[in-house]
N, C-alpha and C positions, 0 to 999 in steps of 0.2 A: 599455307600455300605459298610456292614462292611467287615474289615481290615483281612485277614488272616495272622494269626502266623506260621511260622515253626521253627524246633530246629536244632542248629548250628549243631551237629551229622545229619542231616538229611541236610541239603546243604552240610556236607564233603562229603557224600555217594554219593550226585547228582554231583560233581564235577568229583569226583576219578573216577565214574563209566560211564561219559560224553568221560572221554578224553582216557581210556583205550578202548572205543569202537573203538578208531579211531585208537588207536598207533598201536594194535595188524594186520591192516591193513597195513597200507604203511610209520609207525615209522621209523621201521629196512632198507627199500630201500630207505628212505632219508637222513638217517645218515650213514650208510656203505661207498658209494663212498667216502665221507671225511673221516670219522673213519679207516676203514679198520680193522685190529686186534683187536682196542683199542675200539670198536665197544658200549660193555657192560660198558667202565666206561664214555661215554660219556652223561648217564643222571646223572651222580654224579654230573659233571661241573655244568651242567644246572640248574639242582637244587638251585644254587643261583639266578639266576635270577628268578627262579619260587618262591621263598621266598621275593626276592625285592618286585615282583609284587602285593603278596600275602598283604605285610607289606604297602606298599603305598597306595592301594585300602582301606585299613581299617584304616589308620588313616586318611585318606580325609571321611569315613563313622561318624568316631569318633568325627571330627570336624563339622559335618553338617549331624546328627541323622537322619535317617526319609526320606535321600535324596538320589536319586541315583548322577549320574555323567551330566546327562540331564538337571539336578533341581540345582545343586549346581556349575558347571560352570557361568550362568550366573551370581551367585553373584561374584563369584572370579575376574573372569576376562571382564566382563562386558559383557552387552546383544548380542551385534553384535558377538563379538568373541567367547562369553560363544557358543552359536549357531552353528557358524561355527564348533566348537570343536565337539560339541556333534554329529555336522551330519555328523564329520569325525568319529568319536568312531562307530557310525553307519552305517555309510558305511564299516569298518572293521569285524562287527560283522557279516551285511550280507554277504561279502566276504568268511572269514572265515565258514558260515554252511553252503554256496551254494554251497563250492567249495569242501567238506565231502561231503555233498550230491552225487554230482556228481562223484567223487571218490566210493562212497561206491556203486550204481546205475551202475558203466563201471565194478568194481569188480565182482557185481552178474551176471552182462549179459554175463561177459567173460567164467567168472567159471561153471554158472549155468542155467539162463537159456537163450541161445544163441539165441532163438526167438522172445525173447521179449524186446519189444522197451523200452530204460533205462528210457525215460519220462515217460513211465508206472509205472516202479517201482519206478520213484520219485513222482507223485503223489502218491502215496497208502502210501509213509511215510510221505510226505508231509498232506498228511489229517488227518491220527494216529495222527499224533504230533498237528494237530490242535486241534482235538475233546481234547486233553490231557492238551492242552494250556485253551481252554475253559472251563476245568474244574477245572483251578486254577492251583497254585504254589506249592497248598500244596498235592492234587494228584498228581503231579509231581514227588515232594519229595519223597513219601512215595511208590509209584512204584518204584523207584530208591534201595529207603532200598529193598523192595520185590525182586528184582533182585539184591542182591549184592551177591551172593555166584555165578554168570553166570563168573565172569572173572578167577575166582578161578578156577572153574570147566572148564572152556576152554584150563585153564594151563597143569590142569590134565590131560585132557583128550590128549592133543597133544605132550607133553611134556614129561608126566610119562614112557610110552613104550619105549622112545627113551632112555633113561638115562645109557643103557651097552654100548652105543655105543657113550656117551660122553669121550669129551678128553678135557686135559688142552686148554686155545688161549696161547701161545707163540709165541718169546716174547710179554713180556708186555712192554708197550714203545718201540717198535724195531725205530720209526721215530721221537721219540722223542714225548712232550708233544702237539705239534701242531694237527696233526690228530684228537686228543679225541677231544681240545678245538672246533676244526670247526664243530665237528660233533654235540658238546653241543649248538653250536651257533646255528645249524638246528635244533635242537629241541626244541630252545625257541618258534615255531610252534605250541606247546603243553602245555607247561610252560605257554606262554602267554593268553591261553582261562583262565585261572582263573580268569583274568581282567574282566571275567562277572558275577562275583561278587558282581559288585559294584549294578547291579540289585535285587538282594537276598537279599542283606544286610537289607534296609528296611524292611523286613517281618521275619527276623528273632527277636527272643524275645529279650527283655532287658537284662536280666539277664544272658543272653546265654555265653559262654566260647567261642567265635567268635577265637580268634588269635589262641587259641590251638586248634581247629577243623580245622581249614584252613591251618596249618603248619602241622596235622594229615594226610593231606587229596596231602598236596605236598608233603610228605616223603613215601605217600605210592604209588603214581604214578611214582616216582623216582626208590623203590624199585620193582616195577611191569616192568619196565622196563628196569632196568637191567638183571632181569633175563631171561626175552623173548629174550632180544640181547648176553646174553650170552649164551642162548641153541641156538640160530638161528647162528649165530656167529662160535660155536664150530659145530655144523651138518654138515651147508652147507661150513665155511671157507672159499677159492678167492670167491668162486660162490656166494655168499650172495647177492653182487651187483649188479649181473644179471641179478635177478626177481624182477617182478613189487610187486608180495604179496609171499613174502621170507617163512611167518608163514601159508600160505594155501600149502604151496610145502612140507614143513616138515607134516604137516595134514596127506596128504597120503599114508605114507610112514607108519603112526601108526597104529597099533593094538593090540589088546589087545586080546592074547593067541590065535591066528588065528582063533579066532571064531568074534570077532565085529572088523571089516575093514568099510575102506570108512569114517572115521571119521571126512573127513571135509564135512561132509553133516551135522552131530552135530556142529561142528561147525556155518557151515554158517547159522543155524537158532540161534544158541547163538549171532553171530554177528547180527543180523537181530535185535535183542531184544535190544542191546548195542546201536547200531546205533538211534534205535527210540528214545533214549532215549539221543543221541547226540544232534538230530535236533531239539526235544523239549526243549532242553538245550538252545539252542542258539536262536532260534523259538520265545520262552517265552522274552527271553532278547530285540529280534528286536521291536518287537510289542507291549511289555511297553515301550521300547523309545522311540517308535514312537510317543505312547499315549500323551505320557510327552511332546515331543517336541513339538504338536501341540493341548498341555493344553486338551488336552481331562478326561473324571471326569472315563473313565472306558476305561479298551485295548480291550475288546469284538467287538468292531466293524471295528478295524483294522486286527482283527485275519487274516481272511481270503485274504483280499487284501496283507497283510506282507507273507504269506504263497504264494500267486501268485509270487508274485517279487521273491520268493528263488525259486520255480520252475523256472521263467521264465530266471532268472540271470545265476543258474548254467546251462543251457545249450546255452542261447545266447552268456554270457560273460566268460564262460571256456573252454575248450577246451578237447581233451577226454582223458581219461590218458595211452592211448597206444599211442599220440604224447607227443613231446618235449613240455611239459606245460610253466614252469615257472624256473626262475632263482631260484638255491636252493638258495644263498647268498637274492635275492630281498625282496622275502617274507618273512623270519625272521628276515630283519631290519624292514619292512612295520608294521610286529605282534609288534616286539619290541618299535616300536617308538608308535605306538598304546597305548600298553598294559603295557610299564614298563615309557616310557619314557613323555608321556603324563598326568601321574595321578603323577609324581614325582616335575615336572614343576610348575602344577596347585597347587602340597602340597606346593612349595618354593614360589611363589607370594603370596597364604595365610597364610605363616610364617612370611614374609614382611609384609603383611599389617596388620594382627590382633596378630599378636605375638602367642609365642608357646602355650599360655592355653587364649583362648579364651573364653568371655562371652557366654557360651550355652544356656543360656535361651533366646539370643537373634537370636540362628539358630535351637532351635528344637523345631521344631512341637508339639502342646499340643494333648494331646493323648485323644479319645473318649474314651465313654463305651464300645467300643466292643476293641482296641486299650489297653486301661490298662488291662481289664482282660486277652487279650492274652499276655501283657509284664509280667505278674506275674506268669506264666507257666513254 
């Protein structure tokens, strides 16, 4: 079938706008109890590891053109192992969107609608995000641009009213630099989804500005999140750590000229939109690797069985998020060793074996007619 192209500006958009669906949720209450004051510089730290990520993902792309991380492990490290690796990437991946799902799912049923069973409402994004999946990478994308002014306007809208009644966080460093640093270490949570990346890469064009898009697209999730943690931060202050959704408690508190209240009802259909476009993010990524792992020539007929397994996983194998889930420290070495630590490994044995500038003609793919006309876009 032929090949669809997207443009590197159009995967920065579907990244930024993947991972701010999620942060503006439950970012701020898994970084506070570590952070505390130091709450807002603690995605500055982050930030480097979400550029490591960014940076190793693309030159293991750069070395082996045309290939995700599925295709291109078995050469590196050989068949058995290449295998093993990739059905670990993929068990993280689905980890990672069952376990948003299901957080975003206990969020609306708490908040909103308290009579509805959360499998309900994870099916109904669970299915969105297939029909979306179904219809390619590049509708995807291109919904993503369509919505990218939703996170902007979510900021306004909850944020703006509040601003007379903002104050300095002092001190800055009152415990020293440790606090920020743990709190950057949980947020490689976040940092780390860029590792699905290495999916996209394949379909974006030749010609494309890939490292400056994808360094665009981590400085501004960086920047999106400092500023949430630094209005959430300076609002709420000790009590930040309290709440499960810190940014839906500051929501109702807004208005604007006491004539429009109740603003996290805009909200939660802003999130509702962010979200879909979370799961389709990660959705898209399980069910090409699946494809790939089990040489299939097209992912349409995994769609829907990859889509059952995220239903069936986030509520058999998580837990709800009004109990004690998971360790904060477990999960962001599990993301880390995933996402920074694995595609860094895989670059250093192929630095070992084929040296720093490798023959290309002998790992990239010869491109069809439909293939060169979209590299020339």
């Amino acid at each position: 079938m032929p090949k669809t192209f997207i443009s590197a500006f159009q995967l920065c958009v579907l990244m930024f706008l993947s991972l701010m669906g999620t942060a503006f949720l439950t970012e701020v209450s898994s970084a506070a109890p570590t952070a505390g004051h130091d709450l807002w510089v603690a995605p500055i730290w982050g930030l480097a590891g979400g550029l490591l990520c960014i940076f190793s993902w693309i030159s293991l792309h750069n070395r082996y053109p045309g290939m995700s991380l599925v295709q291109y492990a078995d050469r590196i490290v050989g068949p058995v192992v290449g295998k093993l690796l990739s059905l670990l990437f993929l068990f993280y991946v689905t980890y990672a969107t069952a376990y948003m799902l299901r957080q975003f799912c206990d969020f609306i049923n708490i908040s909103f609608l308290m009579r509805t069973p959360p499998i309900a409402l994870a099916f109904c994004l669970i299915l969105l995000s297939a029909i979306i999946i179904r219809c390619g990478v590049e509708v995807l994308c291109r919904l993503a641009v369509f919505f990218l002014p939703f996170p902007f306007l979510l900021c306004a809208l909850i944020f703006w009213p509040l601003y007379k009644d903002l104050k300095p966080i002092l001190p800055l460093f009152e415990n020293g630099l440790l606090p920020s640093l743990q709190g950057a270490f949980v947020l490689q949570t976040w940092y780390a989804m860029f590792s699905l990346i290495t999916f996209y890469l394949p379909s974006v064009g030749r010609n494309q500005k890939i490292k400056g898009w994808s360094v665009t697209s981590t400085v501004m999730l960086c920047l999106m999140l400092v500023i949430v943690n630094w209005h959430v931060a300076s609002f709420l202050r000790h009590a930040t750590e309290l709440y499960l959704y810190p940014v839906m408690v500051i929501s109702r508190y807004s208005s604007f000229s006491e004539f429009f209240e109740h603003l996290e009802s805009i909200a939660m259909m802003v999130w509702v939109v962010l979200v879909i476009i979370r799961v389709s993010y990660g959705y898209y990524c399980l069910a090409t690797g699946m494809g790939q792992w089990f040489k299939l020539p097209d992912l349409k007929p995994v769609v829907i069985p990859m889509g059952m397994l995220l239903l069936i996983f986030s509520f058999w194998g998580m837990q709800s998020s009004l109990q004690v889930t998971i360790n904060r420290w477990i999960v962001p070495a599990f993301y880390i060793a995933c996402a920074i630590v694995l595609p860094l490994l895989l670059l250093l044995v192929d630095l070992f074996r084929r040296g720093i500038h490798p023959n290309k003609k002998a790992t990239e793919p010869s491109l069809s007619k439909d293939e060169a006309e979209g590299a020339a876009l």
